[in-house]
ZANUVO-253509 format. One record per residue: residue number from 1; residue in three letters; x, z, y negated of N, C-alpha, C in turn. Coordinates in steps of 0.02 Angstrom, whole numbers, plus 50000, padded with zeros to 5 digits. Each point is the difference from the previous one (the first is absolute). Layout:
BEGIN
<rec num="NUM" residu="ALA" n_east="X" n_up="Z" n_north="Y" ca_east="X" ca_up="Z" ca_north="Y" c_east="X" c_up="Z" c_north="Y"/>
...
***
This chain:
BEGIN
<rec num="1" residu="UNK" n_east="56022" n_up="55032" n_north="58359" ca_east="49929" ca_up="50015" ca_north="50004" c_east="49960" c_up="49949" c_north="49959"/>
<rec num="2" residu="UNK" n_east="50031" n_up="49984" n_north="49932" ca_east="49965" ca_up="49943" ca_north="49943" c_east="49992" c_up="49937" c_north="50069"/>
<rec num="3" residu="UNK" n_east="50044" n_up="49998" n_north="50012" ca_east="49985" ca_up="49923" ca_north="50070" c_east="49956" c_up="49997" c_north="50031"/>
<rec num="4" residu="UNK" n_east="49995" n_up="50033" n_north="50039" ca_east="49948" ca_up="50028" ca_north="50055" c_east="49918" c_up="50018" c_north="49960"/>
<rec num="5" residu="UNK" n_east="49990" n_up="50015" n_north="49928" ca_east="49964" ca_up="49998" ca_north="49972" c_east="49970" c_up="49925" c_north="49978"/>
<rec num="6" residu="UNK" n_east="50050" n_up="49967" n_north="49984" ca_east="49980" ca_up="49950" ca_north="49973" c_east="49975" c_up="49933" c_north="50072"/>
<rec num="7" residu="UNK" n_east="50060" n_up="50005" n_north="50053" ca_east="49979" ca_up="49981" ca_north="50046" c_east="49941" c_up="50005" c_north="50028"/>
<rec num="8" residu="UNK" n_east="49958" n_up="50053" n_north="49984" ca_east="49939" ca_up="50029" ca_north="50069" c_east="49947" c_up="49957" c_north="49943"/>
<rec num="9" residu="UNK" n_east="50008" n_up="50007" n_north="49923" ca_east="49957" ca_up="49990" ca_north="49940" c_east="49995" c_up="49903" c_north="50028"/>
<rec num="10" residu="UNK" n_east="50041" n_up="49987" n_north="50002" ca_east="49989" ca_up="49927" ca_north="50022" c_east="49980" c_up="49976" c_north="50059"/>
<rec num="11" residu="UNK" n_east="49999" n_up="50070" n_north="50056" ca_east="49972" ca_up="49965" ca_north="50060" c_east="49922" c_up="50002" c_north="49989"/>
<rec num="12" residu="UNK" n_east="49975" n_up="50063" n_north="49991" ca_east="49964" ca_up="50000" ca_north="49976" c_east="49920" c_up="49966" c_north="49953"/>
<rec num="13" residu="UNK" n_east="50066" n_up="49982" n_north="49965" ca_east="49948" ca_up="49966" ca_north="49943" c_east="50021" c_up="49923" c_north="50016"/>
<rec num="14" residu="UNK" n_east="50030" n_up="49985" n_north="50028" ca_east="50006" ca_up="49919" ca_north="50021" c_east="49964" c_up="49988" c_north="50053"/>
<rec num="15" residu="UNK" n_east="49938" n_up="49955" n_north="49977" ca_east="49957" ca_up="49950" ca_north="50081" c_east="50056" c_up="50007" c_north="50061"/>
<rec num="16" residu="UNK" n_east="49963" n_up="50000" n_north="50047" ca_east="50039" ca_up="49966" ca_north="50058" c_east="50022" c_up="49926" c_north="49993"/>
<rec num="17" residu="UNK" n_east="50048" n_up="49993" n_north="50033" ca_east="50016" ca_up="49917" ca_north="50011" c_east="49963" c_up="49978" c_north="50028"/>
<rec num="18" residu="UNK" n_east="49963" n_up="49945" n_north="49992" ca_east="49933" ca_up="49958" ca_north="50037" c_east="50038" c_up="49929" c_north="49995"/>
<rec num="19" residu="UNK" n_east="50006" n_up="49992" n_north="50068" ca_east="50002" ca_up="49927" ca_north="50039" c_east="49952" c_up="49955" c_north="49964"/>
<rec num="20" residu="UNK" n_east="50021" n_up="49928" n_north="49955" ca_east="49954" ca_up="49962" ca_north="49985" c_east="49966" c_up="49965" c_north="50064"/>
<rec num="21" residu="UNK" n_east="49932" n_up="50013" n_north="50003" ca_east="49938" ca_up="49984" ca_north="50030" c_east="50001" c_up="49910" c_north="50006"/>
<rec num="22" residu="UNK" n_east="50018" n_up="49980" n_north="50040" ca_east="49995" ca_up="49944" ca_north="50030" c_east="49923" c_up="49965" c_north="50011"/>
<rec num="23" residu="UNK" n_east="49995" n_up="49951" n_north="49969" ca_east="49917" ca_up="49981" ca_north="49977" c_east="49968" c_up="49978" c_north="50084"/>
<rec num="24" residu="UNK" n_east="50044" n_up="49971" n_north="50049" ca_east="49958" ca_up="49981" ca_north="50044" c_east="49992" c_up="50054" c_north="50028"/>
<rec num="25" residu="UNK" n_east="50037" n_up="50065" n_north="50006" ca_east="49999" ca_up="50051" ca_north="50043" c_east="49928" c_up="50060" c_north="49984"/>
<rec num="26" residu="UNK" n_east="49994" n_up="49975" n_north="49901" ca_east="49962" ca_up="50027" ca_north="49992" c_east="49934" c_up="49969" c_north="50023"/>
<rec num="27" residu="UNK" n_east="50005" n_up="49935" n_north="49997" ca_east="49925" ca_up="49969" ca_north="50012" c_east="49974" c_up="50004" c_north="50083"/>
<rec num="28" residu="UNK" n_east="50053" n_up="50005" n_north="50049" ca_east="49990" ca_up="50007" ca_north="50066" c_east="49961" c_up="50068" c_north="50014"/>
<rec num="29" residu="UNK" n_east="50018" n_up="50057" n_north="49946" ca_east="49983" ca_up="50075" ca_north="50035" c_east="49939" c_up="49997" c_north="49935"/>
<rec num="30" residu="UNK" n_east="49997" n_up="49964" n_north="49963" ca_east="49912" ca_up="49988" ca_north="49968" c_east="49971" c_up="49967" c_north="50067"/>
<rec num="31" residu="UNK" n_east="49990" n_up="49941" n_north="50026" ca_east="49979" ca_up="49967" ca_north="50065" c_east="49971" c_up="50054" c_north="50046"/>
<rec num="32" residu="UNK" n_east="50067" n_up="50030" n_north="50020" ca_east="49984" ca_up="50043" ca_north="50051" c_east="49955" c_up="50054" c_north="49976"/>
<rec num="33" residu="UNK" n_east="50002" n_up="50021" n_north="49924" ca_east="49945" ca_up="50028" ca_north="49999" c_east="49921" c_up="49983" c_north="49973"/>
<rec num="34" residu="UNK" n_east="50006" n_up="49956" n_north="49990" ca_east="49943" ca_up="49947" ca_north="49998" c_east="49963" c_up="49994" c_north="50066"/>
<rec num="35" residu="UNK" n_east="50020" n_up="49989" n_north="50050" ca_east="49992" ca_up="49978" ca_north="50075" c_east="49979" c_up="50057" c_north="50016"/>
<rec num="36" residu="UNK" n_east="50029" n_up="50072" n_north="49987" ca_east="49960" ca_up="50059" ca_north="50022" c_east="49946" c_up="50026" c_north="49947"/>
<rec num="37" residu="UNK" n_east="49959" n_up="49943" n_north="49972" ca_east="49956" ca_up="50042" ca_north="49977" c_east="49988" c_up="50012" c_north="49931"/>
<rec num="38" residu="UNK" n_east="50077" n_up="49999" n_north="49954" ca_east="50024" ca_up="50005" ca_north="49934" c_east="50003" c_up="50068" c_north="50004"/>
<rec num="39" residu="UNK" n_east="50031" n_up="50065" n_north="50056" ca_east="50003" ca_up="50043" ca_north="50001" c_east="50055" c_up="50021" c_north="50040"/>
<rec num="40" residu="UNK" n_east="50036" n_up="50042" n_north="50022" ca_east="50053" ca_up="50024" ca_north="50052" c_east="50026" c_up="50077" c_north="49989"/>
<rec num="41" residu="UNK" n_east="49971" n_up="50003" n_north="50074" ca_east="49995" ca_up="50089" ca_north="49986" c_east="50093" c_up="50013" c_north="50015"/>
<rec num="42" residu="UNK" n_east="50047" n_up="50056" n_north="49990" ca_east="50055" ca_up="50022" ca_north="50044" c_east="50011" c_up="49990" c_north="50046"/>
<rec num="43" residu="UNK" n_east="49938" n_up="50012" n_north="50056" ca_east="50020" ca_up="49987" ca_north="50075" c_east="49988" c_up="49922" c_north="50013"/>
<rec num="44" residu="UNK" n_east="49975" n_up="49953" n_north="49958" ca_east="49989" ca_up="49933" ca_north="50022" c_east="50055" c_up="49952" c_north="49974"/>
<rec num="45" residu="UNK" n_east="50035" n_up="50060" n_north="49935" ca_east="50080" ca_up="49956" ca_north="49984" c_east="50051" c_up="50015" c_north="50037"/>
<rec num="46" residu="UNK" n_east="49985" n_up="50054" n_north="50043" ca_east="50055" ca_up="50026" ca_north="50048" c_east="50008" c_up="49940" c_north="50056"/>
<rec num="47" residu="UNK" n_east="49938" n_up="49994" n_north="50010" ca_east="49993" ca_up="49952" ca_north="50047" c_east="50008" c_up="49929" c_north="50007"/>
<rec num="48" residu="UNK" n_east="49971" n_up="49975" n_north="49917" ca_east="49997" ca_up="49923" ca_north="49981" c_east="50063" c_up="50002" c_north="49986"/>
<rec num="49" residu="UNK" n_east="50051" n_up="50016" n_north="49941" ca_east="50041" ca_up="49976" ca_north="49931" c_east="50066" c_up="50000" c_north="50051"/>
<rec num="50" residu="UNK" n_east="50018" n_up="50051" n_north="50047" ca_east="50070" ca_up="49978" ca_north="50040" c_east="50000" c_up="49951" c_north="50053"/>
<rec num="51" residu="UNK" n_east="49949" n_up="49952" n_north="50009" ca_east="49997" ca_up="49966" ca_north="50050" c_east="50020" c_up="49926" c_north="49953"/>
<rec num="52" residu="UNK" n_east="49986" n_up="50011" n_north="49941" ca_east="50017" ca_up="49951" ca_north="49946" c_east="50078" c_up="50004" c_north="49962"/>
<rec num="53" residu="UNK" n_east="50015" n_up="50049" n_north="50001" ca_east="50063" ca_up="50027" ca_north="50006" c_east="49996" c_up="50037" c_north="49924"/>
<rec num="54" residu="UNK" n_east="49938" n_up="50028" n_north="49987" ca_east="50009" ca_up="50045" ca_north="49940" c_east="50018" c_up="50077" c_north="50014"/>
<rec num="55" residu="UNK" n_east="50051" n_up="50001" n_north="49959" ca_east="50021" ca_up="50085" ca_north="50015" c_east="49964" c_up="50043" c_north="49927"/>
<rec num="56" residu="UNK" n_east="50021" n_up="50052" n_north="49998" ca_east="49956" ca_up="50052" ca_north="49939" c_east="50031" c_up="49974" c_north="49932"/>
<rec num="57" residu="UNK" n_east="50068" n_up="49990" n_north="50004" ca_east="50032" ca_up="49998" ca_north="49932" c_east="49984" c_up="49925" c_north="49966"/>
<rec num="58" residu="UNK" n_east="49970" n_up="49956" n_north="50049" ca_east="49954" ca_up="49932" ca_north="49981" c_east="49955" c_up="49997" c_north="49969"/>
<rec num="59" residu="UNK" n_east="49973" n_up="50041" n_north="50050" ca_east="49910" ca_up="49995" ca_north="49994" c_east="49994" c_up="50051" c_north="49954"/>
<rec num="60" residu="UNK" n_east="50046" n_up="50046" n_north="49960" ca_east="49987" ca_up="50052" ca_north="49941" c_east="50019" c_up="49942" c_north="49944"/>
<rec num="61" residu="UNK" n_east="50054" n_up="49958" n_north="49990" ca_east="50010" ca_up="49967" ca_north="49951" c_east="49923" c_up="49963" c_north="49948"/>
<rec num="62" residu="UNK" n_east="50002" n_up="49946" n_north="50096" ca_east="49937" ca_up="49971" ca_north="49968" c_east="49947" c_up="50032" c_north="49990"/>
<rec num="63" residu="UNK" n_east="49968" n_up="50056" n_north="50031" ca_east="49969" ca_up="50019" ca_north="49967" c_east="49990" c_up="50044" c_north="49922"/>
<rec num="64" residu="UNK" n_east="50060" n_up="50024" n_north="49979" ca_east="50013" ca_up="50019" ca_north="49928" c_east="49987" c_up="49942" c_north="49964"/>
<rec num="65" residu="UNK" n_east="50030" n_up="49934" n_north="50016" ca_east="49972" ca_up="49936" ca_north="49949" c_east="49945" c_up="50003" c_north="49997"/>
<rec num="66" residu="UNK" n_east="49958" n_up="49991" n_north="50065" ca_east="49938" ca_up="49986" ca_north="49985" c_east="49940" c_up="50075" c_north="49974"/>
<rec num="67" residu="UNK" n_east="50030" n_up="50062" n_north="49998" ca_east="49971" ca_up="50040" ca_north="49951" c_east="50014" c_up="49973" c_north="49933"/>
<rec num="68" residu="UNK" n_east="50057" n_up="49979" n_north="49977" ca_east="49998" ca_up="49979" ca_north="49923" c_east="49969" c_up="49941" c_north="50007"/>
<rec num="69" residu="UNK" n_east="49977" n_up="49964" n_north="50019" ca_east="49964" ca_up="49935" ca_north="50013" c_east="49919" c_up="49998" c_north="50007"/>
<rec num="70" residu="UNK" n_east="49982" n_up="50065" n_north="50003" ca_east="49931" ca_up="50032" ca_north="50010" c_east="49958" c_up="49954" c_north="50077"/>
<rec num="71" residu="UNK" n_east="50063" n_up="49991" n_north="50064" ca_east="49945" ca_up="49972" ca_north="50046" c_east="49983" c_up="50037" c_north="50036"/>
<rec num="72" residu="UNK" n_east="50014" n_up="50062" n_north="50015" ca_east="49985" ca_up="50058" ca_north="50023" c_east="49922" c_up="50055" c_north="49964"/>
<rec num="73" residu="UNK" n_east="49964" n_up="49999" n_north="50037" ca_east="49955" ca_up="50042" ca_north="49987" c_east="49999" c_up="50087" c_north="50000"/>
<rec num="74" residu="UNK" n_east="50035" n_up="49996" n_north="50091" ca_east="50027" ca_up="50072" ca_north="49990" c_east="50069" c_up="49995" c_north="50056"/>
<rec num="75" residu="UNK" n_east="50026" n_up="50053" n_north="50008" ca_east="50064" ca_up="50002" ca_north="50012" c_east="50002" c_up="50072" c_north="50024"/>
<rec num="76" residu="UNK" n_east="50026" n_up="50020" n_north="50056" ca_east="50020" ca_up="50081" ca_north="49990" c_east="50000" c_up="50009" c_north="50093"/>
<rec num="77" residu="UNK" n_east="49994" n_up="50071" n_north="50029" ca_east="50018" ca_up="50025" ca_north="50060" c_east="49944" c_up="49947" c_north="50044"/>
<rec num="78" residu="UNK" n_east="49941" n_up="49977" n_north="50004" ca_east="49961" ca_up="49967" ca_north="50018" c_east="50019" c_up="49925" c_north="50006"/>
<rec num="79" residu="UNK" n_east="50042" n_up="49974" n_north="49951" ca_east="50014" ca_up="49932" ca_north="50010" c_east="49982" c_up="49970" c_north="49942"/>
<rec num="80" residu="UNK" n_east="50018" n_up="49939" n_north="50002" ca_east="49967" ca_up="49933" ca_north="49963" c_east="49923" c_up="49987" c_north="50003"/>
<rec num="81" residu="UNK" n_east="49989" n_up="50005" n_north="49933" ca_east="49925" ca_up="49938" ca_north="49985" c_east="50029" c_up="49939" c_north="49939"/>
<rec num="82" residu="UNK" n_east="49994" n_up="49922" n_north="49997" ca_east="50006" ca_up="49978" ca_north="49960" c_east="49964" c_up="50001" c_north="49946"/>
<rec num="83" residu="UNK" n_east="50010" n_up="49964" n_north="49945" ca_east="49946" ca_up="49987" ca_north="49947" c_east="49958" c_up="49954" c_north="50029"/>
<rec num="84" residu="UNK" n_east="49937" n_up="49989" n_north="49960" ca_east="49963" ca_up="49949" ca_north="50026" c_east="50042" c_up="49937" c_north="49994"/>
<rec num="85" residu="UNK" n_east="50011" n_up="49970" n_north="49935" ca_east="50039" ca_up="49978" ca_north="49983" c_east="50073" c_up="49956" c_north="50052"/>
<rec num="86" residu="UNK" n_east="50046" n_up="50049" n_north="50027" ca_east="50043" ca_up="49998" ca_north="50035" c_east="49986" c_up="49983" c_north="50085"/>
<rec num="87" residu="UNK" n_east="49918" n_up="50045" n_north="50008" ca_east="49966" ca_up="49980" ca_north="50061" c_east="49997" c_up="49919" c_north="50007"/>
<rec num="88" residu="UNK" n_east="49973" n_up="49964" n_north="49934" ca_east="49960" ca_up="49916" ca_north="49993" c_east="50074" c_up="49976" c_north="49997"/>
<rec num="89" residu="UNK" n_east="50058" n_up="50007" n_north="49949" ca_east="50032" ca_up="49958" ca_north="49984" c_east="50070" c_up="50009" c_north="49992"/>
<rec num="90" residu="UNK" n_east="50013" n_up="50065" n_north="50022" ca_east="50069" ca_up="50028" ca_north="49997" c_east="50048" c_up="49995" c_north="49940"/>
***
């Protein structure tokens, strides 16, 4: 039982494993959202990000960097807004 305790305590409390974020991959899906506007709702990444060949567990990476990076304005069920900032100069 101590195992299984200590096991769940570390899944838990340990980050996920995050794929290091590949800089051109990140700067392509800034582009692409630059090009729409400096905005991208759910249904317009459904549509844009797999034709580029971004899947969710990508496009979640880079975007966690770029929350600690502050280029994100907002973030959430609605989609992407950049910073101004990130809008001009990425």
């Amino acid at each position: 039982m101590r195992k299984i305790c200590v096991a769940l305590f570390l899944v838990l409390t340990t980050p996920a494993l995050a794929e290091e974020v590949d800089p051109a991959r990140s700067g392509l899906l800034m582009q692409l959202i630059r090009d729409n506007g400096c905005k991208m709702t759910d249904v317009e990444a459904d549509d844009i990000l797999p034709k580029h060949g971004f899947d969710r567990g990508e496009t979640r990476d880079i975007i966690r960097d770029w929350r600690k990076e502050g280029k994100l304005d907002m973030g959430g069920p609605l989609g992407l807004i950049l910073s101004d900032d990130a809008c001009e100069n990425g």
